[in-house]
N, C-alpha and C positions, 0 to 999 in steps of 0.2 A: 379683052377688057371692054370693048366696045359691046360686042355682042350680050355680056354680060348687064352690059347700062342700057342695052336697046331691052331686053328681054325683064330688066324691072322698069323701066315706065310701058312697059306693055301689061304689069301686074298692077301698076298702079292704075293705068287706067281703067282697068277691067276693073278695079275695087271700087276706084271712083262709080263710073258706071252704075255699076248695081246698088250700091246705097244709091245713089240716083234716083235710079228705078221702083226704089223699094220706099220712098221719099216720096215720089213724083204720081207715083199711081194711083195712090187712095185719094190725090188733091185731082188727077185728072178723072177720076172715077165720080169724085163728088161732085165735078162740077159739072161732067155731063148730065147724072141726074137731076143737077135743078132745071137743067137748059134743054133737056128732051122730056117730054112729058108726052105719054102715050095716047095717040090721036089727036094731037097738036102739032106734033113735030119741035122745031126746034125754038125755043122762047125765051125771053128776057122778063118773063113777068113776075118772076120768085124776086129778082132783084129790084125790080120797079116796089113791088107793096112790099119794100124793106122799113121806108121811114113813115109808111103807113098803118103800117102793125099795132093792135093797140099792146100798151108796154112797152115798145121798144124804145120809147125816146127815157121815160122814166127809168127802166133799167139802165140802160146806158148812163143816163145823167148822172143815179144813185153812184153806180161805178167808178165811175171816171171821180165825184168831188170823193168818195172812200179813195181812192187810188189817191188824190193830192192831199188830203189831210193823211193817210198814211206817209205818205215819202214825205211830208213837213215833219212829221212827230219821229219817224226813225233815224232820220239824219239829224234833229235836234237830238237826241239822246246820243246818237253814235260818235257822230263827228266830235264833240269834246272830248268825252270819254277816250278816243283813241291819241288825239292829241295829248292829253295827260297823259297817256301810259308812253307815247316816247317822248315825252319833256322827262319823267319820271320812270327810269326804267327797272324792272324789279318783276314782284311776285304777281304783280294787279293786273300786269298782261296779258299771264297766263288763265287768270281767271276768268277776265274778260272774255280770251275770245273761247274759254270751254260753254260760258254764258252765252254766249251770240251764237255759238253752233249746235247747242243744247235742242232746239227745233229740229234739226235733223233726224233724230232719233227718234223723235216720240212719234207715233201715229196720229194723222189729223184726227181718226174718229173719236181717241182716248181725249184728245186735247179740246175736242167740241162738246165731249160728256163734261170734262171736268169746267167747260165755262157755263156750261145748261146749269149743272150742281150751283155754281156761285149767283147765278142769276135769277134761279128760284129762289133764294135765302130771300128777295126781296117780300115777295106777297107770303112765302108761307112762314118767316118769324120777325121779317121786320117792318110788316107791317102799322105798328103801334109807335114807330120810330120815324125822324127825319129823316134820314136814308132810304125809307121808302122811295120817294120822291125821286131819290139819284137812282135808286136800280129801276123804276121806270124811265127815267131821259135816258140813261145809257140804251135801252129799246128802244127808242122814237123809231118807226119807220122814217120818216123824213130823214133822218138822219142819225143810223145806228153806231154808237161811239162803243158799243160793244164788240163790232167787226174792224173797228180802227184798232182799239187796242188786240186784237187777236191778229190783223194783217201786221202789224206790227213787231209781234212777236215771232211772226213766221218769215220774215222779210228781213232779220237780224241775220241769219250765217250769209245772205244774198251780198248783202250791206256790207256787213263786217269784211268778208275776201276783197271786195272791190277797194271799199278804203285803204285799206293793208295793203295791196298792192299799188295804188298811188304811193301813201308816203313811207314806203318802202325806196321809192325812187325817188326823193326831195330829203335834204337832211335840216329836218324840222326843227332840232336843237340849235346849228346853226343861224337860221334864218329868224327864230325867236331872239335871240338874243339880239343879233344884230338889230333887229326891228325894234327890242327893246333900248337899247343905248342908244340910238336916235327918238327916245322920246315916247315911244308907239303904249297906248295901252293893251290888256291883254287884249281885248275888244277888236281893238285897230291890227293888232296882228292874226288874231285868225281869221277875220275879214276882207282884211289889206292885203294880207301875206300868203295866208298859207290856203284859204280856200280857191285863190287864183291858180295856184300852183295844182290842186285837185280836181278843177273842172272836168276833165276825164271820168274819174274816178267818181266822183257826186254826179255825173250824167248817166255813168253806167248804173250806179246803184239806184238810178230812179224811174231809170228802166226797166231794171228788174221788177224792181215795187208795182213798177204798174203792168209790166206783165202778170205778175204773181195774182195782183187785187182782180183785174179782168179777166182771169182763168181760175178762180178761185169757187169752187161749188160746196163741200161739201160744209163745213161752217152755215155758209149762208143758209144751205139747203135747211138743216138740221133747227137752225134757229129761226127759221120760218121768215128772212128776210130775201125779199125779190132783187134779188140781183141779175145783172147782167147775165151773165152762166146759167141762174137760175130760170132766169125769161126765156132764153135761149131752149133750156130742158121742158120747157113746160109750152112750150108753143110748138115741140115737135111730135107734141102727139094728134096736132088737131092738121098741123102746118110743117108736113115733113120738111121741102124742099125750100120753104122758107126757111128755118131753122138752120137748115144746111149753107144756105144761102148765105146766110147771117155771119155763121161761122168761118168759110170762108173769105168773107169781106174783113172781119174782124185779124185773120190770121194775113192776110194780105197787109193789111194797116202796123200791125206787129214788126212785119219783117222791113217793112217801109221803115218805121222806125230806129230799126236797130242797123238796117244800110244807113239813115241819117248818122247815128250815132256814131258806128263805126270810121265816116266818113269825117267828125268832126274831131272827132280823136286821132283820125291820122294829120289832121290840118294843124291841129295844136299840137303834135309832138314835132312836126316838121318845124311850124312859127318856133319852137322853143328852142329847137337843132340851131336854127337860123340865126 
């Protein structure tokens, strides 16, 4: 029995290991190339002209306010929604979450043809109309409310699982009610009540979101809007190892975040044990 439990964590770690390896190499691969440049030797300077880039502080910025008006407008939309379906449990559930994980399926390119389709309607027939007007603001560079609503439709199965597994562990019907006979409006309960009770849950799903919006190319690509990913792709043909550079800073900042997060979700499930 022993030799048996020595001889699987001996598989275990050999498995560990190699995804390790198979993980760790193309990040240490990458980073030697920005950091040895031939006939210089070894150099910091692909990470020095990072915020000196022209684009990169506008890429970035574009990104990051898409990435916070995406996570404002999906968690408005979801968060109710899901609270309805278990105050009210039934057929809506189901529908809901076929709805929320509907994005899985489709292919980005078919779902970026078919927003290009709705977005020409505006100059080539409605033109002569008020609506004109709205399908140019939804393109503002400044600020594309076309990429909002389309991160947002791709950030609903991300969304959706994370909430569902929150108040899968909180019994919502109960803590409604109760919150309701002391008085509470519906307002004051899913504010008061139950979004305290979710912090987990709404940290991870905005996490996602904003990984999803900062790694997100080919939408932007296709509808000619400069994003992050997009700066990224178009600066590596002039500025390899900047690029790369970039990329690796940005996936360092990523995993930074999701160690914060993982760490503040182990703190609140303990406060709650407690």
């Amino acid at each position: 029995m022993a030799a048996l439990t020595r001889r699987t964590r001996v598989w275990h770690g050999l498995v560990l290991a190699l995804f390790g390896l198979y993980f760790a190499a193309p990040l240490v691969a990458s980073f030697v190339f920005t950091v040895d440049v031939p006939g210089q030797g070894l150099t910091g300077q692909a990470y020095a002209d990072i915020l000196g880039a022209p684009g990169f502080t506008d890429g970035l910025g574009l990104s990051l306010l898409l990435a916070v008006a995406t996570i404002v407008l999906v968690l408005a939309l979801v968060v109710p929604a899901m609270v309805a379906v278990r105050l009210r449990p039934g057929r809506l559930g189901s529908v809901i979450e076929v709805l929320c994980t509907l994005p899985l399926v489709v292919p980005p390119i078919a779902f970026v043809a078919g927003i290009g389709s709705i977005l020409r309607l505006g100059p080539d027939r409605l033109s002569d109309t008020p609506l004109y007007q709205t399908f140019l603001a939804v393109q503002d560079e400044r600020f594309p409310v076309a990429l909002v609503l389309s991160y947002t439709v791709l950030a609903l199965p991300f969304v959706f699982r994370s909430l569902d597994s929150g108040l899968r562990a909180i019994d919502v019907p109960t803590l409604t009610e109760a919150a309701r006979n002391c008085g509470a409006s519906w307002w004051q309960v899913l504010v008061r009540v139950l979004l305290p009770n979710l912090r987990s849950s709404l940290a991870g799903a905005a996490f996602l979101t904003l990984a999803l919006v900062l790694g997100e190319y080919t939408i932007a690509r296709i509808l000619t809007f400069e994003t992050f990913p997009v700066w990224i792709v178009k600066v590596s043909g002039s500025e390899a190892r900047l690029s790369v550079a970039v990329s690796l800073l940005s996936l360092l900042i990523t995993w930074l975040l999701l160690l914060a997060l993982s760490s503040a979700g182990t703190r609140a499930k303990t406060a709650s044990e407690e």
